[in-house]
PDB file of the backbone (N, CA, C, O) and the ligand in Angstrom, with CONECT records:
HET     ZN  A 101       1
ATOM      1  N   UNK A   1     -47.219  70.056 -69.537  1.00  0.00           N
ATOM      2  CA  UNK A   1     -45.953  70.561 -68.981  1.00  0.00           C
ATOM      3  C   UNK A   1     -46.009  72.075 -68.732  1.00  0.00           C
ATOM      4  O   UNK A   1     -46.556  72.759 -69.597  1.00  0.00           O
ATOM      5  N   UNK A   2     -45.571  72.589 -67.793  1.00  0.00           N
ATOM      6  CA  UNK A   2     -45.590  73.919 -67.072  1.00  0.00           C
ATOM      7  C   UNK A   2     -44.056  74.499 -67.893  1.00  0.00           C
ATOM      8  O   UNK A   2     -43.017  73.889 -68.144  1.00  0.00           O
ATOM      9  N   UNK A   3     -44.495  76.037 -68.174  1.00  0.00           N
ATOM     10  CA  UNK A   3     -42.882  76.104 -68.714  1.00  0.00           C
ATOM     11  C   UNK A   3     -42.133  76.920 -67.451  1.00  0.00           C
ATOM     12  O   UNK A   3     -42.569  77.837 -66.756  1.00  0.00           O
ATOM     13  N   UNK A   4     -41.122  76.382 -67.431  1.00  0.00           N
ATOM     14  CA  UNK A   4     -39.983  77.177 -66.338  1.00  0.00           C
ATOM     15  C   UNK A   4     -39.137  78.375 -66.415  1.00  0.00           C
ATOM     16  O   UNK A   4     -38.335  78.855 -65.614  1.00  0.00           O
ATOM     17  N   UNK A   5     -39.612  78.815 -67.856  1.00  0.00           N
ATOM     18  CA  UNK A   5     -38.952  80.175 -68.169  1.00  0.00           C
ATOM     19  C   UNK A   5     -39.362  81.586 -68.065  1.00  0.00           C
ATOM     20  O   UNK A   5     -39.881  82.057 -69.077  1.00  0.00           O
ATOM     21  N   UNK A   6     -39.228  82.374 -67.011  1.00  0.00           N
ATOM     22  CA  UNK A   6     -40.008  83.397 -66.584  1.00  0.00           C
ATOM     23  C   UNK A   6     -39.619  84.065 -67.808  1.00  0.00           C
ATOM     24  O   UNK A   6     -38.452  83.995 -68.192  1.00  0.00           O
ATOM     25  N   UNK A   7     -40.690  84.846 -68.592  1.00  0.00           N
ATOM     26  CA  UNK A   7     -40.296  85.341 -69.592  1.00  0.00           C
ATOM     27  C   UNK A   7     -39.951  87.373 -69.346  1.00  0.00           C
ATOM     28  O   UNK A   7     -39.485  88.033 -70.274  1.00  0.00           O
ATOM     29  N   UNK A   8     -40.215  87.852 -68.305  1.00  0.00           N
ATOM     30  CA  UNK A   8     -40.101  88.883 -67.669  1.00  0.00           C
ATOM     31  C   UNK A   8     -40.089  88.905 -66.153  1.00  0.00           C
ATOM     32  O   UNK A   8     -40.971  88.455 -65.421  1.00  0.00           O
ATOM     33  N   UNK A   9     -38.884  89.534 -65.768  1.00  0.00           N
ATOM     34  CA  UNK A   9     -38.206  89.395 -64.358  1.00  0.00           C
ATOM     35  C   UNK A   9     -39.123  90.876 -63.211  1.00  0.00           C
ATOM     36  O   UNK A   9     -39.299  92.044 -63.559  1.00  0.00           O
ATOM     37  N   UNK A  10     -39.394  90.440 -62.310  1.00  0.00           N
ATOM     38  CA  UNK A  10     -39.970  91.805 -61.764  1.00  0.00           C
ATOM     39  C   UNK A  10     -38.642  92.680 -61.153  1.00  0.00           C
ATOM     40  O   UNK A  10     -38.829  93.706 -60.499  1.00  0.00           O
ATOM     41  N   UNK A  11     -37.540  92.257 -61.387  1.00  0.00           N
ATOM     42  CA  UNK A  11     -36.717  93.437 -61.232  1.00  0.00           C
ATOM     43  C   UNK A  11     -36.549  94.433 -61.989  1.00  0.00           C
ATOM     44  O   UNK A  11     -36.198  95.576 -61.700  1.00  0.00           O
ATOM     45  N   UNK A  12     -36.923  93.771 -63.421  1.00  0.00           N
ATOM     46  CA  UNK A  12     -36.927  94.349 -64.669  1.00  0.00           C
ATOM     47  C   UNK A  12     -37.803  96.182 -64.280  1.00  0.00           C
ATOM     48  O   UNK A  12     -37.325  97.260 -64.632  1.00  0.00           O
ATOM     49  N   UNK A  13     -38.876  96.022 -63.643  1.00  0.00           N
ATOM     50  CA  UNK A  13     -39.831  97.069 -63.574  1.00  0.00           C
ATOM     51  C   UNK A  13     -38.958  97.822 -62.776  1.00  0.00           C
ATOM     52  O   UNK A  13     -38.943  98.997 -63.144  1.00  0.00           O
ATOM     53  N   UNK A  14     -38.180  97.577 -61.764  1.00  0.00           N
ATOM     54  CA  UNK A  14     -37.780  98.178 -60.681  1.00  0.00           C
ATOM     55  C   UNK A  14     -36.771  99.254 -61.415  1.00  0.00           C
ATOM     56  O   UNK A  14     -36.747 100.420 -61.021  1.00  0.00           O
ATOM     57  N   UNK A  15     -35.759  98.710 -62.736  1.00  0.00           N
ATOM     58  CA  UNK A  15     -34.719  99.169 -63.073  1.00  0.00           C
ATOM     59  C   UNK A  15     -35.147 100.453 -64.468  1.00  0.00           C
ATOM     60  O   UNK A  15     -34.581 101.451 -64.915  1.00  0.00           O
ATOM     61  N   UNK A  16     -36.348  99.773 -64.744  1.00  0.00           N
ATOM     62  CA  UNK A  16     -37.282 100.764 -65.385  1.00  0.00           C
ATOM     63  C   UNK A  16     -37.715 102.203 -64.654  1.00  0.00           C
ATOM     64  O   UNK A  16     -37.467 103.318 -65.113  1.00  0.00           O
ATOM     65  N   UNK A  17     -38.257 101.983 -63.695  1.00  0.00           N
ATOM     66  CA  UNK A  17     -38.172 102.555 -62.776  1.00  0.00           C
ATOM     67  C   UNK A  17     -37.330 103.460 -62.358  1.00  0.00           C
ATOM     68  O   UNK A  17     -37.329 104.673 -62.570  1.00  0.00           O
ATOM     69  N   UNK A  18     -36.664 102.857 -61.797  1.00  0.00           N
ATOM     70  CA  UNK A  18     -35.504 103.287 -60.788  1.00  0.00           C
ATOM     71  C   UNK A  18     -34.100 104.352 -61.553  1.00  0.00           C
ATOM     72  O   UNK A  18     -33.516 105.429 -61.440  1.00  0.00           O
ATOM     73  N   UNK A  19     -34.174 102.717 -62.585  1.00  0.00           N
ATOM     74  CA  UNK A  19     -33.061 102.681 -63.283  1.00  0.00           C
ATOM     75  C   UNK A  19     -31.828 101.731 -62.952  1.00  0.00           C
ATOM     76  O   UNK A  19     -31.822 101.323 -61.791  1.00  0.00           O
ATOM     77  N   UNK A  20     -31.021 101.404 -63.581  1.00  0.00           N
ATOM     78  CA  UNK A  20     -30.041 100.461 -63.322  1.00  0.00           C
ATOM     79  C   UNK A  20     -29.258 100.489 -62.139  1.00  0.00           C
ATOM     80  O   UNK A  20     -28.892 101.620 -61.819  1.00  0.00           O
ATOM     81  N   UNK A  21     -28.805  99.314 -61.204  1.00  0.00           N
ATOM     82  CA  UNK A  21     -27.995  99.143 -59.836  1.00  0.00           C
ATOM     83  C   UNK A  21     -26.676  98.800 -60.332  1.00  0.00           C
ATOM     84  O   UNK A  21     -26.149  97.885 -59.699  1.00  0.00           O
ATOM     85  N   UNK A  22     -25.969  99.300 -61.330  1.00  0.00           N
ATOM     86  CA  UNK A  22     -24.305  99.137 -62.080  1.00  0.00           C
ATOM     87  C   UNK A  22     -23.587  98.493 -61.052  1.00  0.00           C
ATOM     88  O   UNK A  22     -23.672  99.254 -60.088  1.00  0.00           O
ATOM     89  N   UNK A  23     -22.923  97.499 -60.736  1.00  0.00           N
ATOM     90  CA  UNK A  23     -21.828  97.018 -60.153  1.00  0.00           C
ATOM     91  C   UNK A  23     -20.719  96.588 -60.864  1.00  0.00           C
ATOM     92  O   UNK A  23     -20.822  95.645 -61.649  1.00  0.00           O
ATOM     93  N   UNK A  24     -19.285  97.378 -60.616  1.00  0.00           N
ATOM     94  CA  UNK A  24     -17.723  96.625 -61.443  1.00  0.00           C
ATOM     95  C   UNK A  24     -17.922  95.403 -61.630  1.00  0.00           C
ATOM     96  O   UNK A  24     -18.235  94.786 -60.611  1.00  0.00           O
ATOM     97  N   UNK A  25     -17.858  94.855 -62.515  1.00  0.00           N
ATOM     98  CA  UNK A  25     -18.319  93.434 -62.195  1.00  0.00           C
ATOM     99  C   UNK A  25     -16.723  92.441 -63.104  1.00  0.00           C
ATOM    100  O   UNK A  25     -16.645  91.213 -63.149  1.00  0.00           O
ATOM    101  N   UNK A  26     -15.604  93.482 -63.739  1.00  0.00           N
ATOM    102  CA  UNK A  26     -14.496  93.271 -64.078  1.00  0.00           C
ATOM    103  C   UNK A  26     -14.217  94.097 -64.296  1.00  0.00           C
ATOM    104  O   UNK A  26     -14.902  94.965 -64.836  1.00  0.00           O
ATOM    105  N   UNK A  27     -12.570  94.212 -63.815  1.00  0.00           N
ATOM    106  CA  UNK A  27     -11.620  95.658 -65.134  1.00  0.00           C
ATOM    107  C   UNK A  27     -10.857  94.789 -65.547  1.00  0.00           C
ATOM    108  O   UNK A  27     -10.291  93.916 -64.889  1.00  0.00           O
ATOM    109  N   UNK A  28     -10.791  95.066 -67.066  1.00  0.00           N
ATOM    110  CA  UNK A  28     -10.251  94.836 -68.198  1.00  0.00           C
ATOM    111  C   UNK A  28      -9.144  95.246 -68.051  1.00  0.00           C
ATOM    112  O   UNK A  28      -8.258  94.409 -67.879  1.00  0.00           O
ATOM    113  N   UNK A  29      -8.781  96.750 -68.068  1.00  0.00           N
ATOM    114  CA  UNK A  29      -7.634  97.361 -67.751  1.00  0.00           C
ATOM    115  C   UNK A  29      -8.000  98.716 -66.971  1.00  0.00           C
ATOM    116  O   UNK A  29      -9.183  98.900 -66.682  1.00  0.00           O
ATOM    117  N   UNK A  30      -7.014  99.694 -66.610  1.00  0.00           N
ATOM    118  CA  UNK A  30      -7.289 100.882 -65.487  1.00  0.00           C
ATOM    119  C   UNK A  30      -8.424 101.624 -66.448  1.00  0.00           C
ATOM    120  O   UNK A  30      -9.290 102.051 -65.684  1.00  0.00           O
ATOM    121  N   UNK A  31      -8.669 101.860 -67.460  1.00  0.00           N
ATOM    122  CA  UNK A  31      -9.419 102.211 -68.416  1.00  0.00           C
ATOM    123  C   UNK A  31     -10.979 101.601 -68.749  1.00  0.00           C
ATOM    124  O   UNK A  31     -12.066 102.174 -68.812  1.00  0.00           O
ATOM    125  N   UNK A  32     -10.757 100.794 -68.853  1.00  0.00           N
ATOM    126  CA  UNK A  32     -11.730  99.749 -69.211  1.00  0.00           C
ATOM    127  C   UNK A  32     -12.356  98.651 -68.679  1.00  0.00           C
ATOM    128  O   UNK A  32     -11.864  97.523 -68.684  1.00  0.00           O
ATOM    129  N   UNK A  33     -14.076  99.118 -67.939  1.00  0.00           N
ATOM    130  CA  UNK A  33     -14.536  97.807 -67.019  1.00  0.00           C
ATOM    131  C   UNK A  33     -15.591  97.657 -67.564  1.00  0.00           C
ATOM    132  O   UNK A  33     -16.132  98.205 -68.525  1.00  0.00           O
ATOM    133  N   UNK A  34     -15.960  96.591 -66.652  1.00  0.00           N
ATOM    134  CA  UNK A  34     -17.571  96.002 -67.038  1.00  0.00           C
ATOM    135  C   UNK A  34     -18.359  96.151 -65.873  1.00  0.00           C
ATOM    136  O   UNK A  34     -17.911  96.048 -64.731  1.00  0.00           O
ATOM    137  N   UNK A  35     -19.598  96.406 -66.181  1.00  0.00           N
ATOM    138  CA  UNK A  35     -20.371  96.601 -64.737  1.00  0.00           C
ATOM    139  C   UNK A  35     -21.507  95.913 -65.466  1.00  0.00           C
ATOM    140  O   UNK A  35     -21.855  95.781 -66.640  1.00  0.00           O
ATOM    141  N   UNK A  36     -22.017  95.456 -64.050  1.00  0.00           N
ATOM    142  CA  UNK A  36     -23.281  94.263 -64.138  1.00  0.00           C
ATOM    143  C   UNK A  36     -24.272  95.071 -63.415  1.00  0.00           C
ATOM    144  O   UNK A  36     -23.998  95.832 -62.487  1.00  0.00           O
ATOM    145  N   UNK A  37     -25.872  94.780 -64.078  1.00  0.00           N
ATOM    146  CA  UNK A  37     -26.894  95.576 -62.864  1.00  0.00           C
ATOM    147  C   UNK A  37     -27.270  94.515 -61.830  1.00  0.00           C
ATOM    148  O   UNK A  37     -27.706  93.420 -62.187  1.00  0.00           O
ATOM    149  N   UNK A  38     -27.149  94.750 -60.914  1.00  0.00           N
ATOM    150  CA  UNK A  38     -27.493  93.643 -59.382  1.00  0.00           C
ATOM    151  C   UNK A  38     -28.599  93.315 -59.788  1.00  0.00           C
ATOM    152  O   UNK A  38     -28.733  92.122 -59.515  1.00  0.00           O
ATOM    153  N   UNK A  39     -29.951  93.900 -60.562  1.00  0.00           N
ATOM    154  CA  UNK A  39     -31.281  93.380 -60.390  1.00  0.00           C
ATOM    155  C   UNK A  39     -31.696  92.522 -61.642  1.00  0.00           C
ATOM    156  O   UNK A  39     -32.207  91.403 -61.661  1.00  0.00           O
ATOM    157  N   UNK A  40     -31.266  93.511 -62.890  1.00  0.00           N
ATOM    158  CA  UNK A  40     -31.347  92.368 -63.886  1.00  0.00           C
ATOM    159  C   UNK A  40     -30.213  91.549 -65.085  1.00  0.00           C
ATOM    160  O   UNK A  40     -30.262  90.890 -66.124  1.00  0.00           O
ATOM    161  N   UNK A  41     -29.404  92.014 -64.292  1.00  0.00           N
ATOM    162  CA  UNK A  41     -27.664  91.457 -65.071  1.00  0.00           C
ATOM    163  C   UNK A  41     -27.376  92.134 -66.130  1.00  0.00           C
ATOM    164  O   UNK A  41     -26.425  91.813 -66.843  1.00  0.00           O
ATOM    165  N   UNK A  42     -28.282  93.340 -66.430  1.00  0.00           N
ATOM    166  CA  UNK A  42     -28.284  93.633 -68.052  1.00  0.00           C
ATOM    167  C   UNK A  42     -26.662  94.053 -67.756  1.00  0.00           C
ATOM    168  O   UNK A  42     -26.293  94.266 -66.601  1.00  0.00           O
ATOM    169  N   UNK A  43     -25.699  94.154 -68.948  1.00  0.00           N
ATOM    170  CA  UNK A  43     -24.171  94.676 -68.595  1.00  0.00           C
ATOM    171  C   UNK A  43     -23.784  95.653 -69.518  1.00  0.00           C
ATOM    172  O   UNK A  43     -24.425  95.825 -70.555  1.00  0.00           O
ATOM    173  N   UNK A  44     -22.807  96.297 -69.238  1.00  0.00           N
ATOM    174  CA  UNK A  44     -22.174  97.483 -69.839  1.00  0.00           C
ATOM    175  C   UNK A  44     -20.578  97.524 -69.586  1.00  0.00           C
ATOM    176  O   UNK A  44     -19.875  96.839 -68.842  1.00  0.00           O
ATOM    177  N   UNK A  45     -20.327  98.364 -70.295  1.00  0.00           N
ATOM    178  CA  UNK A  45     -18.586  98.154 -70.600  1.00  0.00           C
ATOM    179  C   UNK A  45     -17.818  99.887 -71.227  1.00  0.00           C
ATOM    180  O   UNK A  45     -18.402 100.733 -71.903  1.00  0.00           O
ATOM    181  N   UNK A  46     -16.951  99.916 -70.908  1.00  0.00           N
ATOM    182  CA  UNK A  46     -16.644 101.447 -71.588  1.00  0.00           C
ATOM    183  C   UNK A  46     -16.418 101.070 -73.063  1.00  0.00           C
ATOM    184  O   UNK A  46     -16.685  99.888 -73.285  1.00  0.00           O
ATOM    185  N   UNK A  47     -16.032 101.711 -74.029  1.00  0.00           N
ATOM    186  CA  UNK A  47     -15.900 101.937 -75.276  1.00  0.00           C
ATOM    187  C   UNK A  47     -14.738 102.854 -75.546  1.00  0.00           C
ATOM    188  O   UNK A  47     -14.414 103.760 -74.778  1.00  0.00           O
ATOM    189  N   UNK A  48     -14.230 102.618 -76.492  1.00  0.00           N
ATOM    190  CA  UNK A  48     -13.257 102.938 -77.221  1.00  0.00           C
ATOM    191  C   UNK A  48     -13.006 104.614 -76.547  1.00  0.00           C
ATOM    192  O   UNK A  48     -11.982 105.010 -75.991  1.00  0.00           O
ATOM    193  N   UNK A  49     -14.086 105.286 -76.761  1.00  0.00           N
ATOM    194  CA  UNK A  49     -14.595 106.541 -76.036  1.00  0.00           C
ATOM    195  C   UNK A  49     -14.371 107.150 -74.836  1.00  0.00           C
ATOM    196  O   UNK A  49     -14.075 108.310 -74.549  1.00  0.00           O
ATOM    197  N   UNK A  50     -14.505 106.471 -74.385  1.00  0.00           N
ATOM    198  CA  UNK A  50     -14.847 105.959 -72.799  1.00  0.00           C
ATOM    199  C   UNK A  50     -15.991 106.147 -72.185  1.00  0.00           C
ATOM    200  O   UNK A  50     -16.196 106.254 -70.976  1.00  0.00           O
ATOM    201  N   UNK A  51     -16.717 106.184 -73.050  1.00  0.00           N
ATOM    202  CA  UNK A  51     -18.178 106.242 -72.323  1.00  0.00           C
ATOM    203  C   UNK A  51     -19.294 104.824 -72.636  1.00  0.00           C
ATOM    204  O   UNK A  51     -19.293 104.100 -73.632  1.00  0.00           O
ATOM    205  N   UNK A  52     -19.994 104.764 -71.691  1.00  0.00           N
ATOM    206  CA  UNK A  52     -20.360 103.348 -71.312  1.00  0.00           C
ATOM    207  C   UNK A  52     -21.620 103.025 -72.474  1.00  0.00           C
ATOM    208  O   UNK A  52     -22.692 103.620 -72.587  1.00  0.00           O
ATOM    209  N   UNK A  53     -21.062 101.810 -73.328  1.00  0.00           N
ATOM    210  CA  UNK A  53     -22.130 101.468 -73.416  1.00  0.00           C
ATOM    211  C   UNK A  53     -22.568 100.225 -73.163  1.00  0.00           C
ATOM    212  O   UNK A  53     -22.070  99.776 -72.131  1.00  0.00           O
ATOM    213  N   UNK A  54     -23.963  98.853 -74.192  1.00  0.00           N
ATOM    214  CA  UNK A  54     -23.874  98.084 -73.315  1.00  0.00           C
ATOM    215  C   UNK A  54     -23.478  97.313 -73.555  1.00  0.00           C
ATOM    216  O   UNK A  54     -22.855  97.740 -74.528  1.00  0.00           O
ATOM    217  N   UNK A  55     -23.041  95.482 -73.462  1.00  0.00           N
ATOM    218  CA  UNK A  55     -21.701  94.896 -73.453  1.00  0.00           C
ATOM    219  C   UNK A  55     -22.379  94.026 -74.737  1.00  0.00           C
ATOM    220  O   UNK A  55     -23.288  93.227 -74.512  1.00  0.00           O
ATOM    221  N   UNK A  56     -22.147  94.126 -75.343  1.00  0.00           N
ATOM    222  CA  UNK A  56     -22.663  93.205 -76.725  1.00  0.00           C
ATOM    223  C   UNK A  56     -21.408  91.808 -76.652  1.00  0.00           C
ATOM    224  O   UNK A  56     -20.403  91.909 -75.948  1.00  0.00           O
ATOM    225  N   UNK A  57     -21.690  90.632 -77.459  1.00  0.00           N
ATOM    226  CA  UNK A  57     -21.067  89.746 -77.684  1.00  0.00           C
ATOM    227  C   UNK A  57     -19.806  90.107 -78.512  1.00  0.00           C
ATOM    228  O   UNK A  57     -18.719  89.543 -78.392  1.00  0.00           O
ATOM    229  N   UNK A  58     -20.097  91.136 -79.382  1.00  0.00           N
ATOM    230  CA  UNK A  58     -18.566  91.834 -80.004  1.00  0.00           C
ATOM    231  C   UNK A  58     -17.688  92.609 -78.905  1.00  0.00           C
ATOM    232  O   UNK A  58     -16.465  92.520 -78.808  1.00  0.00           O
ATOM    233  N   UNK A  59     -18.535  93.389 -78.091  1.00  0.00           N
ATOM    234  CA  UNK A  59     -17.169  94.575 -77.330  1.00  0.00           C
ATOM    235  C   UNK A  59     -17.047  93.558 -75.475  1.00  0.00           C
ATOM    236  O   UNK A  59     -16.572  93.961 -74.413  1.00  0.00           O
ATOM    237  N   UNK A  60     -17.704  92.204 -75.819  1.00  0.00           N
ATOM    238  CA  UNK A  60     -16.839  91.064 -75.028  1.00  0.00           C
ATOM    239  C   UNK A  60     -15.839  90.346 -75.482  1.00  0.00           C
ATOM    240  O   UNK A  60     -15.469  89.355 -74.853  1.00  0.00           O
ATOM    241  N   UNK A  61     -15.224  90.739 -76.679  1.00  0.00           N
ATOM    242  CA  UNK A  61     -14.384  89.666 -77.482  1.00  0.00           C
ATOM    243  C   UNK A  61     -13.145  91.027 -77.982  1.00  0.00           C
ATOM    244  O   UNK A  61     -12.252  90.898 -78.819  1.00  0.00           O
ATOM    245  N   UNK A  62     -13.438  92.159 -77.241  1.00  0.00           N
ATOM    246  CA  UNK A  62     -12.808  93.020 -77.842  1.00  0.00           C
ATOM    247  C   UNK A  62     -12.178  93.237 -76.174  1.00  0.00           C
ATOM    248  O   UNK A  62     -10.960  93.202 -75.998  1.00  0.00           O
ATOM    249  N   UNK A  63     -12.849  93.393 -75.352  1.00  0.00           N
ATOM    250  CA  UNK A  63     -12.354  93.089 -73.487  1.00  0.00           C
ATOM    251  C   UNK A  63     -11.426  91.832 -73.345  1.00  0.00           C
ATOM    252  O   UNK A  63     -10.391  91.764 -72.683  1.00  0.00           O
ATOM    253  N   UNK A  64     -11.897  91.042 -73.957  1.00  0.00           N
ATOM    254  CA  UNK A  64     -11.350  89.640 -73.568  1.00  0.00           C
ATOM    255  C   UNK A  64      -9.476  89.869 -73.826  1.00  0.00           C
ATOM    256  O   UNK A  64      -8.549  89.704 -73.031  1.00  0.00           O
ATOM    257  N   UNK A  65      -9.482  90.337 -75.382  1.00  0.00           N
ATOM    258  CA  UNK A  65      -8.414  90.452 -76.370  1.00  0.00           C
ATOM    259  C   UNK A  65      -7.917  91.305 -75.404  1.00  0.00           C
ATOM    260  O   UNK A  65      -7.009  90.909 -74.674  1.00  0.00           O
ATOM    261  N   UNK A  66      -8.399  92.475 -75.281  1.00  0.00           N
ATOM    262  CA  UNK A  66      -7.809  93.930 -74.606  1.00  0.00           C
ATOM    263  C   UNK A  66      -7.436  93.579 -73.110  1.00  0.00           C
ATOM    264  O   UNK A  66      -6.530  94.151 -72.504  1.00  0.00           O
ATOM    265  N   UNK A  67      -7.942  92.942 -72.771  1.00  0.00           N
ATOM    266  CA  UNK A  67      -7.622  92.396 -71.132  1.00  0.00           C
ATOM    267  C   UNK A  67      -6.292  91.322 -71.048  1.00  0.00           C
ATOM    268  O   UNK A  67      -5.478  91.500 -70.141  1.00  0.00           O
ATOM    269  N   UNK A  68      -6.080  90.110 -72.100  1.00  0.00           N
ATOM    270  CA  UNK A  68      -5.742  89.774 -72.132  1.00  0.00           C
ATOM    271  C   UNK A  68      -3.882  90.568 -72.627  1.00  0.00           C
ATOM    272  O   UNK A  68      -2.796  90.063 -72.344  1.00  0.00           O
ATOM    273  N   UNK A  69      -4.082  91.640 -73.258  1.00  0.00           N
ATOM    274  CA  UNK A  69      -2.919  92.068 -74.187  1.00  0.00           C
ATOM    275  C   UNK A  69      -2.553  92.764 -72.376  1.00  0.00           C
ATOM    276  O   UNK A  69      -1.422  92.737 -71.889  1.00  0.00           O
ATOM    277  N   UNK A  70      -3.510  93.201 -71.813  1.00  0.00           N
ATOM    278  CA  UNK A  70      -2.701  94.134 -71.172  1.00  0.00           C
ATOM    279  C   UNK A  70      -2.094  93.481 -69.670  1.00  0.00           C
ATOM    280  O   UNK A  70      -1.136  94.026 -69.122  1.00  0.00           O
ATOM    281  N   UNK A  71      -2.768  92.242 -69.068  1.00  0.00           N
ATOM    282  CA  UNK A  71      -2.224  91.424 -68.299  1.00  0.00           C
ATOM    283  C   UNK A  71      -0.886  90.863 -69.029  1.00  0.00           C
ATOM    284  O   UNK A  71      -0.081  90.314 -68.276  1.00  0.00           O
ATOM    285  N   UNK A  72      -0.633  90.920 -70.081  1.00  0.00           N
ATOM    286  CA  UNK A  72       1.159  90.071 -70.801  1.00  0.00           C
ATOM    287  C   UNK A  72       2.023  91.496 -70.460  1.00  0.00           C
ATOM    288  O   UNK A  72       2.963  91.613 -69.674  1.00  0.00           O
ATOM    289  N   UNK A  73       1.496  92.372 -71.175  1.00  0.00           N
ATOM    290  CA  UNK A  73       2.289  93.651 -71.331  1.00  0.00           C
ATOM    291  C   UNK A  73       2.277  94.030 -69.584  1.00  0.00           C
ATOM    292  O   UNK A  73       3.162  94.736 -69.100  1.00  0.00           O
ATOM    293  N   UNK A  74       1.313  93.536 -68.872  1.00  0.00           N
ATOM    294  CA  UNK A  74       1.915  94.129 -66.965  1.00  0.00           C
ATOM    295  C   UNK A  74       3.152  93.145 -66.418  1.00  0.00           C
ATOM    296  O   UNK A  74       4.064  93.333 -65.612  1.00  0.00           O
ATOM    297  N   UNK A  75       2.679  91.802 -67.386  1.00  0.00           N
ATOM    298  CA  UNK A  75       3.814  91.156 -66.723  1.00  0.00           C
ATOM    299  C   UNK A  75       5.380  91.223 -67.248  1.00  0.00           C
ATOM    300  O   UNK A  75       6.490  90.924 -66.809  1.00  0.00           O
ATOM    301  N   UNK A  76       4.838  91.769 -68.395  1.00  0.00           N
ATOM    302  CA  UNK A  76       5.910  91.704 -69.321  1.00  0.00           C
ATOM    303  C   UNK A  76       7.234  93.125 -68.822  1.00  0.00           C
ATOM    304  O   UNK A  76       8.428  93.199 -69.111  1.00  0.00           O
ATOM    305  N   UNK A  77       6.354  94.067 -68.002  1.00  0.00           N
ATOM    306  CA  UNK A  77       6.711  95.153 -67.492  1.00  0.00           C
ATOM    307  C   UNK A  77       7.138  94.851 -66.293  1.00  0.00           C
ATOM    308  O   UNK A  77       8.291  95.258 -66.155  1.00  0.00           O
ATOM    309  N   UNK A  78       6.730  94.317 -65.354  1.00  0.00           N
ATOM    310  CA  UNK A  78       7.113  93.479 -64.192  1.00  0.00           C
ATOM    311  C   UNK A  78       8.326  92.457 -64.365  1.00  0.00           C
ATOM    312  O   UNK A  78       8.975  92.041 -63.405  1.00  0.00           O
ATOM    313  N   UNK A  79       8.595  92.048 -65.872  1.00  0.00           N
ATOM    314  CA  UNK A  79       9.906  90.862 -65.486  1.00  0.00           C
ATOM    315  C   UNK A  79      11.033  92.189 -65.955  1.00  0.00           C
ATOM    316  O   UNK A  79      11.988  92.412 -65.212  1.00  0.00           O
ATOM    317  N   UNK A  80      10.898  92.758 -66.822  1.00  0.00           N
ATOM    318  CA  UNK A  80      11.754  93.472 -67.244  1.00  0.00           C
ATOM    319  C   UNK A  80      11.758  95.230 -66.866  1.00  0.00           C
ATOM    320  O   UNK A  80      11.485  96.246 -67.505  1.00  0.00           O
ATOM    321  N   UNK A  81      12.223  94.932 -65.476  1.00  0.00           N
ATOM    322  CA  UNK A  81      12.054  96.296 -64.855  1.00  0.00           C
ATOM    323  C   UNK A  81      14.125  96.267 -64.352  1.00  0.00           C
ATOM    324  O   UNK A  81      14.536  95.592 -63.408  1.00  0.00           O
ATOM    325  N   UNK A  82      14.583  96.696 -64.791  1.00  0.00           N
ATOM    326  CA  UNK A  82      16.203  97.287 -64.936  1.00  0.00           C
ATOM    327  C   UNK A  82      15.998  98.350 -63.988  1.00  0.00           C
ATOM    328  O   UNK A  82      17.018  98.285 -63.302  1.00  0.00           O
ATOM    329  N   UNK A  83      15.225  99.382 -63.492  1.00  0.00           N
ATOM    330  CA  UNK A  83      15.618 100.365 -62.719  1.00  0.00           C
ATOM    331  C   UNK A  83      14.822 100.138 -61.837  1.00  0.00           C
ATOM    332  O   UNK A  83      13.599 100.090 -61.969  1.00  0.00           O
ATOM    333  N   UNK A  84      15.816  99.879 -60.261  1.00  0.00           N
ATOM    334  CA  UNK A  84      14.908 100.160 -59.336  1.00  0.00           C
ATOM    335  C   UNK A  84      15.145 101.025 -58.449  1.00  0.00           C
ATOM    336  O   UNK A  84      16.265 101.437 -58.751  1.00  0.00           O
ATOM    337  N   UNK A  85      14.690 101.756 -57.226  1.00  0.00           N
ATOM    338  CA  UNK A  85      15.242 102.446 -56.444  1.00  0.00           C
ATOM    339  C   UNK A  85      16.455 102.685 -56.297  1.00  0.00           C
ATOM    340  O   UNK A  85      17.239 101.765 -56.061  1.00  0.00           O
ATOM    341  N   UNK A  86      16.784 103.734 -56.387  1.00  0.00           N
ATOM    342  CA  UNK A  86      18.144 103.969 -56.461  1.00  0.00           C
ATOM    343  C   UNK A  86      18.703 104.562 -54.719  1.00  0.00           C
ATOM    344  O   UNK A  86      19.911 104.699 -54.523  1.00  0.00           O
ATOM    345  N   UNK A  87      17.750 104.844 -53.657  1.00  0.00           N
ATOM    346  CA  UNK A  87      17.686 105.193 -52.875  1.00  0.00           C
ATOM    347  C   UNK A  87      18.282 104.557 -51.520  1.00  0.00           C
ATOM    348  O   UNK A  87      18.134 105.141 -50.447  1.00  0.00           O
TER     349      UNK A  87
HETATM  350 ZN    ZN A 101     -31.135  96.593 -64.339  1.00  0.00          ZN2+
END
């Protein structure tokens, strides 16, 4: 049997190289996104900080939560809006 699992990607060299092709790849909130590299998916995310680091299985469960709190709280701001133009 042949195995089907490339165990190193030749984009990999390119991003070595090059360095990473970052694309938004979600915002969490106006603060907080995720960017994907086009060549080898490696991902990254802002931090508490705001500076990027890379997206571990914890600070995806910390986006998820944080994304999730802040889509209730937009809508939650959106049903209960009392002032509007007064114009
Ligand atoms: Zn890359």
């Amino acid at each position: 049997m042949k195995k089907s699992t490339q165990a190193s990607s030749p984009f990999k060299i390119v991003c070595t190289l090059f360095g990473h092709k970052y694309v938004l790849s979600k915002k969490v909130t106006p603060h907080v996104k995720e960017y994907t590299c086009k060549c080898c998916k490696h991902q990254l995310t802002t931090n508490g900080n705001g500076e990027l680091t890379e997206l571990t299985p914890k600070y995806q469960e910390i986006n998820d939560i944080l994304g999730d709190f802040y889509s209730r709280r937009l809508m939650h701001m959106k049903n209960q809006n009392p002032i509007s133009a007064s114009y």
